[in-house]
Backbone bond lengths (Angstrom), bond angles and torsions (degrees), N, CA, C in turn:
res aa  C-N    CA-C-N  psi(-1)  N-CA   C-N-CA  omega(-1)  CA-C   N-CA-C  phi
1 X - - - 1.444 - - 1.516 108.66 -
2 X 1.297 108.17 156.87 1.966 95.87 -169.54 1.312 87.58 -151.75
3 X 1.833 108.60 131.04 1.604 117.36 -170.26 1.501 98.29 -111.67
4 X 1.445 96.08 -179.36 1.489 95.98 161.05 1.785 122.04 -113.29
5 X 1.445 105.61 130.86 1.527 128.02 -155.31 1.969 93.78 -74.80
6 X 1.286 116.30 152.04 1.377 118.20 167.74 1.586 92.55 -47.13
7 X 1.715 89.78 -178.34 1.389 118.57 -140.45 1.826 89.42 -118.77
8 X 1.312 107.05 88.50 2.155 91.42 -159.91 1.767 97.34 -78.29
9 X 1.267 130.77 -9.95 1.585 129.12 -159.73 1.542 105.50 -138.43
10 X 1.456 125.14 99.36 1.724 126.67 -179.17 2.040 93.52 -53.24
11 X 1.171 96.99 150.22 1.301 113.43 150.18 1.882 129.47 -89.78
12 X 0.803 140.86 141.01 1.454 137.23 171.48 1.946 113.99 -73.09
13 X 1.252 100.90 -26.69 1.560 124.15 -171.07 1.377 106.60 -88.72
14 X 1.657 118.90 -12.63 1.606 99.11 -166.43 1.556 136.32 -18.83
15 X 1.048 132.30 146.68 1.239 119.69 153.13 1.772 126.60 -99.57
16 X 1.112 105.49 125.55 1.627 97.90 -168.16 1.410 118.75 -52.27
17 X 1.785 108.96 -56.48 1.542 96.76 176.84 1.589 104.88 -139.12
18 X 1.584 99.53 141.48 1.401 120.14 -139.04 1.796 75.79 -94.79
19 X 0.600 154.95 -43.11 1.585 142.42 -119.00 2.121 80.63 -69.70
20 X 1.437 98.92 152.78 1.096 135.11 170.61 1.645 112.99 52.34
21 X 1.798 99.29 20.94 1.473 93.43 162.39 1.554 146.03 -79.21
22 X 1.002 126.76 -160.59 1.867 126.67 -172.05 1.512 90.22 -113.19
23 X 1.373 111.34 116.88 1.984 131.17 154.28 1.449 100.34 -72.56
24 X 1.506 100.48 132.11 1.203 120.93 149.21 1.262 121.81 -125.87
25 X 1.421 125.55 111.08 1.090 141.56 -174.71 1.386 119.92 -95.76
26 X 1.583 113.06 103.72 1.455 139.97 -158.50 1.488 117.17 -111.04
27 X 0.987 125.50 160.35 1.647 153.22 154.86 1.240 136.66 -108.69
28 X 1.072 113.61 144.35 2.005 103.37 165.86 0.955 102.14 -45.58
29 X 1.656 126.85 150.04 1.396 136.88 126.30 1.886 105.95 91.51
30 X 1.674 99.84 -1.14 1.584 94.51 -177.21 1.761 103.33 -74.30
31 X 1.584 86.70 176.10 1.785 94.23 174.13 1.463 95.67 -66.78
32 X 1.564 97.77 146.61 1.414 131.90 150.79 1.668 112.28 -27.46
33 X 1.061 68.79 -61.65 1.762 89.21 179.96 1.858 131.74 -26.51
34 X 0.956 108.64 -35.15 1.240 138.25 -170.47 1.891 96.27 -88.58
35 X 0.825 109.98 -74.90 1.774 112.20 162.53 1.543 110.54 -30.25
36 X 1.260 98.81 -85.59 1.522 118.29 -164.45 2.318 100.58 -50.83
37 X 1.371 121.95 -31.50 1.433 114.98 161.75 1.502 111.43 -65.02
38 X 1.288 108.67 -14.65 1.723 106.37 -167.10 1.278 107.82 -87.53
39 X 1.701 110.25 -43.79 1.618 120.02 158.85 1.503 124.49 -29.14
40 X 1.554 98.74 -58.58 1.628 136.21 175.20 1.785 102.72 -25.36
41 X 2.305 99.23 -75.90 1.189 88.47 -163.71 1.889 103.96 -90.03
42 X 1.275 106.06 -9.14 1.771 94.93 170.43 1.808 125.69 -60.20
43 X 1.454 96.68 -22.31 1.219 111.26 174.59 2.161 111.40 -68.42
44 X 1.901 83.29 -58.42 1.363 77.02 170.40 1.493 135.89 -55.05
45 X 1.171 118.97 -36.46 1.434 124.59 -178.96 1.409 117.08 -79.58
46 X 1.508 116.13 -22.63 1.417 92.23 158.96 1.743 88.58 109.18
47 X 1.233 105.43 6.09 2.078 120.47 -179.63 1.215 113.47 -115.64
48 X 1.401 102.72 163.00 1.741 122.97 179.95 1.436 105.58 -85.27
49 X 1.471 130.45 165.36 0.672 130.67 -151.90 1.546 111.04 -140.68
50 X 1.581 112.64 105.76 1.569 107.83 -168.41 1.165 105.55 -113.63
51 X 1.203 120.57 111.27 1.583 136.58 141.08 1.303 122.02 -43.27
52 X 1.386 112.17 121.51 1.480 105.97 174.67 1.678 120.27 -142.22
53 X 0.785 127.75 150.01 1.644 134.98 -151.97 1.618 93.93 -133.82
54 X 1.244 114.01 139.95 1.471 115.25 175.56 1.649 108.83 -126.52
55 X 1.086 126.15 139.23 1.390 133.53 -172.63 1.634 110.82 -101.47
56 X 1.572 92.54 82.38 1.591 81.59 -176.33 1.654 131.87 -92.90
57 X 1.166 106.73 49.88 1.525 137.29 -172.54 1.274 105.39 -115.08
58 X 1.223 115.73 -4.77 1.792 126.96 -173.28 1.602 119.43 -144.25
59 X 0.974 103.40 141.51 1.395 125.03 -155.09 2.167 101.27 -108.97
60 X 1.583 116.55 144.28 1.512 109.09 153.13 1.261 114.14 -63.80
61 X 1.255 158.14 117.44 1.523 163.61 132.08 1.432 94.51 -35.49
62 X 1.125 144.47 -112.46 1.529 151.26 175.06 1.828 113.27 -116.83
63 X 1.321 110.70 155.12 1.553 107.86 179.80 1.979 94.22 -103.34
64 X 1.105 112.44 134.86 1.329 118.52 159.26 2.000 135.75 -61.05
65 X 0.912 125.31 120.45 1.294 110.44 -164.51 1.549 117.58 -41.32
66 X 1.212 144.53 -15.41 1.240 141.72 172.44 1.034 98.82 -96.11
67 X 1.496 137.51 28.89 1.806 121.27 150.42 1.116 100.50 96.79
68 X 1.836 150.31 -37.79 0.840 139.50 175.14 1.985 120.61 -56.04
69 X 1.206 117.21 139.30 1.092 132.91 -164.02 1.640 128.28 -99.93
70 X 1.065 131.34 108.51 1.896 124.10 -163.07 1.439 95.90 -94.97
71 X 1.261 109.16 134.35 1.330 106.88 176.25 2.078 106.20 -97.81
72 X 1.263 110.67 -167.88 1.166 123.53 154.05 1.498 120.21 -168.09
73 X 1.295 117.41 145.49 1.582 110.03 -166.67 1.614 100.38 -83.39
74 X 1.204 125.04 140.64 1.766 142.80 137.44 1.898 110.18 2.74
75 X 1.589 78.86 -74.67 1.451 96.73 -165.31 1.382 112.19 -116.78
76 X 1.469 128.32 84.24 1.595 156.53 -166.50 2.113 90.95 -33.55
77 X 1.262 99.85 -43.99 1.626 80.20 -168.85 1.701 97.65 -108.98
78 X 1.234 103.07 24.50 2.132 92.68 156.48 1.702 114.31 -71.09
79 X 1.818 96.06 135.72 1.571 72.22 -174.40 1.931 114.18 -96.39
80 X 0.752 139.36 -166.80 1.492 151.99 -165.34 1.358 118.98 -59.86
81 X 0.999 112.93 152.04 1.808 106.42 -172.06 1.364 112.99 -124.49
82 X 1.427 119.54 39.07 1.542 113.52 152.52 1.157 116.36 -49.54
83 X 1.237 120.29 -73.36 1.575 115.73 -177.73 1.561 117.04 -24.68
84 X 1.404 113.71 -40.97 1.393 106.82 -175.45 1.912 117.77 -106.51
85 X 1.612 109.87 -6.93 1.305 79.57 158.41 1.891 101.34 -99.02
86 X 1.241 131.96 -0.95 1.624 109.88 153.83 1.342 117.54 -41.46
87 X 1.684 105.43 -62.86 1.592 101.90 175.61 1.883 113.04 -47.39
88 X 0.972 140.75 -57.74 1.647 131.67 -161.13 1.477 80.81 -69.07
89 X 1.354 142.13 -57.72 1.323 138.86 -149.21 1.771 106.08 -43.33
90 X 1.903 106.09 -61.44 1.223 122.96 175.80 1.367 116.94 -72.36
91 X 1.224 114.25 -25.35 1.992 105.64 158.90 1.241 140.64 -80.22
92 X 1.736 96.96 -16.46 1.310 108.76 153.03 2.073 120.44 -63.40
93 X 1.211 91.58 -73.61 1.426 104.00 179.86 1.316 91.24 -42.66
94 X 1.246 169.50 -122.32 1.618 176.68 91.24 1.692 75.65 115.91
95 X 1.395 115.02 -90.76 1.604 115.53 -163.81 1.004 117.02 -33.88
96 X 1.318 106.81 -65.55 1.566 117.62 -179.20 1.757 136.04 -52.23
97 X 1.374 102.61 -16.74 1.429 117.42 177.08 1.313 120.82 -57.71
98 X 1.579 106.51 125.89 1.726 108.48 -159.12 1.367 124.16 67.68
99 X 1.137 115.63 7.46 1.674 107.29 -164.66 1.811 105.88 -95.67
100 X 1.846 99.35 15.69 1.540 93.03 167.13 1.616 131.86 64.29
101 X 1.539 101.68 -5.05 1.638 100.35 172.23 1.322 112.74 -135.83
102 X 1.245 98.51 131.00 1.573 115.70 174.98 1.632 114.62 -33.45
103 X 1.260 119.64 137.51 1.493 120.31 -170.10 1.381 102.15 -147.32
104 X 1.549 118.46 166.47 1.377 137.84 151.04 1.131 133.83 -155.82
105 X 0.939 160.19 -168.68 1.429 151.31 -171.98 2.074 114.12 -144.47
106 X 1.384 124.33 124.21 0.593 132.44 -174.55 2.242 107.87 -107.23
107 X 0.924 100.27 128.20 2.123 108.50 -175.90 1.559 76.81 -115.43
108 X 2.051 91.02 109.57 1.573 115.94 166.84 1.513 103.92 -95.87
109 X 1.474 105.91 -158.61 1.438 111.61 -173.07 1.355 108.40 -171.79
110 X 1.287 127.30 156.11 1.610 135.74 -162.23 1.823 109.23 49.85
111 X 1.626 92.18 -157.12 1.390 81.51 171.60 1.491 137.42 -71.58
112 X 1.677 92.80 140.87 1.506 112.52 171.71 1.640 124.22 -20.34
113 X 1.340 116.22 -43.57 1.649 113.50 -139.79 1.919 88.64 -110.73
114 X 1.377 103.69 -34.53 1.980 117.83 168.31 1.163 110.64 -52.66
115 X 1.365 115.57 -61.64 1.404 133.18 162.64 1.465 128.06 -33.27
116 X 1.146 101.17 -76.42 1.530 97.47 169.24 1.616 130.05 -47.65
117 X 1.389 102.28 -46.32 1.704 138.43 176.53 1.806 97.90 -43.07
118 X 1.543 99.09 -55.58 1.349 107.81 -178.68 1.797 115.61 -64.26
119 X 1.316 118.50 -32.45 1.206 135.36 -147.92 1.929 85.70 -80.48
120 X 1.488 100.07 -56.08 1.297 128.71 -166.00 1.405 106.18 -42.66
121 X 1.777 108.91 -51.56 1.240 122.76 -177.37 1.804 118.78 -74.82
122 X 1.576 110.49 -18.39 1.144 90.78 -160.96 2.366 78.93 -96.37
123 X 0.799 89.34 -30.82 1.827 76.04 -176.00 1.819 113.84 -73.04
124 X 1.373 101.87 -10.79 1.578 105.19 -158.94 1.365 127.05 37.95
125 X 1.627 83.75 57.29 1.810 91.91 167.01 1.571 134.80 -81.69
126 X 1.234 103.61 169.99 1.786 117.41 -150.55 1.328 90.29 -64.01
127 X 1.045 124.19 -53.24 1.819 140.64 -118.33 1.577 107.00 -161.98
128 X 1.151 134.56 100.74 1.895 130.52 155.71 1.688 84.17 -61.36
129 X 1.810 117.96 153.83 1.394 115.16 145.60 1.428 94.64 -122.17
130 X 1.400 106.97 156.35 1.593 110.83 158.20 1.169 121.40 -161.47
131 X 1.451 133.42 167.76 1.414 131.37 -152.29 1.417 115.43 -89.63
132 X 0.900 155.87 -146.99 1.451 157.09 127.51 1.539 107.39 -92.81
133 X 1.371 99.92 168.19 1.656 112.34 -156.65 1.972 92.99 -80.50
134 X 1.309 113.68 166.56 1.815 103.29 172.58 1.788 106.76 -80.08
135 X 0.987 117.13 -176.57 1.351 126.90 175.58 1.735 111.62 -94.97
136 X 1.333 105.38 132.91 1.347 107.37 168.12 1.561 117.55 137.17
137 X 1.340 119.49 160.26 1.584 106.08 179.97 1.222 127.52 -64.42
138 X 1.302 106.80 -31.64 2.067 104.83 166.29 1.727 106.48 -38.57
139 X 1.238 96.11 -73.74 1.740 111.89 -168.25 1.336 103.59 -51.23
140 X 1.442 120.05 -33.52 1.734 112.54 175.12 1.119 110.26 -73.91
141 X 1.215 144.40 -47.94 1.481 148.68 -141.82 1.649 90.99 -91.72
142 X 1.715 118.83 -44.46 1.745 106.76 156.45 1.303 135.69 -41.81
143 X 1.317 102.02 -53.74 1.565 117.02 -163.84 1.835 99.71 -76.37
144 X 1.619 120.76 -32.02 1.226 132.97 159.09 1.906 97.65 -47.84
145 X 0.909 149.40 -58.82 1.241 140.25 -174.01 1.263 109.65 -86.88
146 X 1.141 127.22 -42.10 1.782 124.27 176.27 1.295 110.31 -60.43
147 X 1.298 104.06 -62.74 1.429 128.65 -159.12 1.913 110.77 86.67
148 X 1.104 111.09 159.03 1.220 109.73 -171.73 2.074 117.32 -79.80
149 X 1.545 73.20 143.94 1.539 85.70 -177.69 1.247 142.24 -67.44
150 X 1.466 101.04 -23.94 2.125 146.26 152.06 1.392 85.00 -40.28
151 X 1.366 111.71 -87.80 1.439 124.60 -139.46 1.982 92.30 -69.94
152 X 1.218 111.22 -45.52 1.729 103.15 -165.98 1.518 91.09 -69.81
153 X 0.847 133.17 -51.37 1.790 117.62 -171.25 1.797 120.36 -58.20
154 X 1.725 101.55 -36.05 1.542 102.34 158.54 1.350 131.19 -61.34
155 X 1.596 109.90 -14.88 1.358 99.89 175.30 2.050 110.36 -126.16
156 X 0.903 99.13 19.85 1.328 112.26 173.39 1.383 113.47 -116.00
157 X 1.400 137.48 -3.69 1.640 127.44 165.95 1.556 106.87 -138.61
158 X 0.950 109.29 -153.09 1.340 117.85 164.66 1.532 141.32 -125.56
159 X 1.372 102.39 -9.29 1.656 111.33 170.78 1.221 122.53 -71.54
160 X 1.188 130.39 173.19 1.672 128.76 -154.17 1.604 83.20 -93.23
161 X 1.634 104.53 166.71 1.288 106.09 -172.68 1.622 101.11 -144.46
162 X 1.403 124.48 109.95 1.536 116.99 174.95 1.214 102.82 -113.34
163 X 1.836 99.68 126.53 1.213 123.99 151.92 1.426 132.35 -90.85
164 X 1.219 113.35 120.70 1.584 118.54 -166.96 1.074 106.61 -104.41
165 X 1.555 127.17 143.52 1.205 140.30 -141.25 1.693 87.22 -102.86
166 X 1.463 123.74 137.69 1.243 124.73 174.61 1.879 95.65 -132.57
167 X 1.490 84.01 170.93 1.980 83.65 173.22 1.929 106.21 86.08
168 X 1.261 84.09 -177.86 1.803 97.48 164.06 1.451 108.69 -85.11
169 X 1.392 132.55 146.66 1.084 163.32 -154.48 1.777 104.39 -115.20
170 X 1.247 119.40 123.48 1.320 135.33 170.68 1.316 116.46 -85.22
171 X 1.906 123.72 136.02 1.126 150.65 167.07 1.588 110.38 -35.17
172 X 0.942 134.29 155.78 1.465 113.21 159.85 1.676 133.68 -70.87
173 X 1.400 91.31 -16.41 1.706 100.70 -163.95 1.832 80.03 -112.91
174 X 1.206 140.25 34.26 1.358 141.82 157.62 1.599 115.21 -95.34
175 X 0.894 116.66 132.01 1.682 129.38 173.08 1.059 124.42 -62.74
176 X 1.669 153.58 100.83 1.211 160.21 167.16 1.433 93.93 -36.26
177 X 1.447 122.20 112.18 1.592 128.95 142.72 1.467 117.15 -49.13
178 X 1.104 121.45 99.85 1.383 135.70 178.88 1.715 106.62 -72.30
């Protein structure tokens, strides 16, 4: 099961009320790109715009009866990830600048595709967006054990799901590195 973790970094952009906004589901260090389409259709529809990052180094421990959520880390001696939600915090804000739509950011937990699924359901949003995986055997030999997060969220809910193409782009008569 995968909750959503406090909120460690305010936004300046909040959006007050999320119901029926556009997810964008982000990483450190991904393209812009993936944000800035999410801007695109939150803008179009007339919605706020929630960014969300999932910490998958952490697990639900138990949820408390008032909804609040205990986490616990995977791996007892990983150490802390300021450094990296500063980084999404400031690459968000960078993308997002000027882009005219109300935003906020949600710090998930466990898996990616539950997570979101969950996120999706409790705001009843328009649209999940998300990026495509990077190129290369690391990212295959993951996504070979994960499986992809595109594909598990398309067949695990029901809201539309855009995946935006990040990276270099393949020929047609070129071979997908598996």
């Amino acid at each position: 099961m995968s909750q959503e973790a406090s909120d460690p970094a305010p936004e300046p952009e909040a959006a007050a009320d999320v119901t029926g906004a556009v997810i964008a589901g982000i990483v450190a260090g991904q393209s812009p790109r993936v944000l800035k389409e999410a801007a695109r259709y939150a803008k179009a529809f007339g919605a706020p715009l929630v960014v969300a990052n999932v910490d998958v180094t952490r697990f639900v421990a138990y949820e408390d009866p008032d909804g609040s959520v205990q986490t616990a880390a995977i791996d007892l001696a990983a150490i802390g990830r300021e450094t990296e939600v500063r980084q999404i915090t400031d690459e968000t804000k960078a993308a997002l600048e000027g882009c005219g739509v109300a935003w906020s950011m949600r710090w998930l937990v466990g898996d990616p595709a539950l997570a979101m699924k969950k996120l999706g359901d409790e705001l009843r949003a328009r649209v999940i967006v998300v990026g495509t995986r990077k190129q290369g055997i690391g990212e295959s030999i993951r996504e070979f054990f994960t499986g992809s997060v595109a594909v598990r969220l398309a067949h695990r809910q029901t809201r539309p799901v855009l995946v935006v193409p990040i990276g270099e782009t393949l020929a047609d008569d070129q071979d997908f590195d598996w």
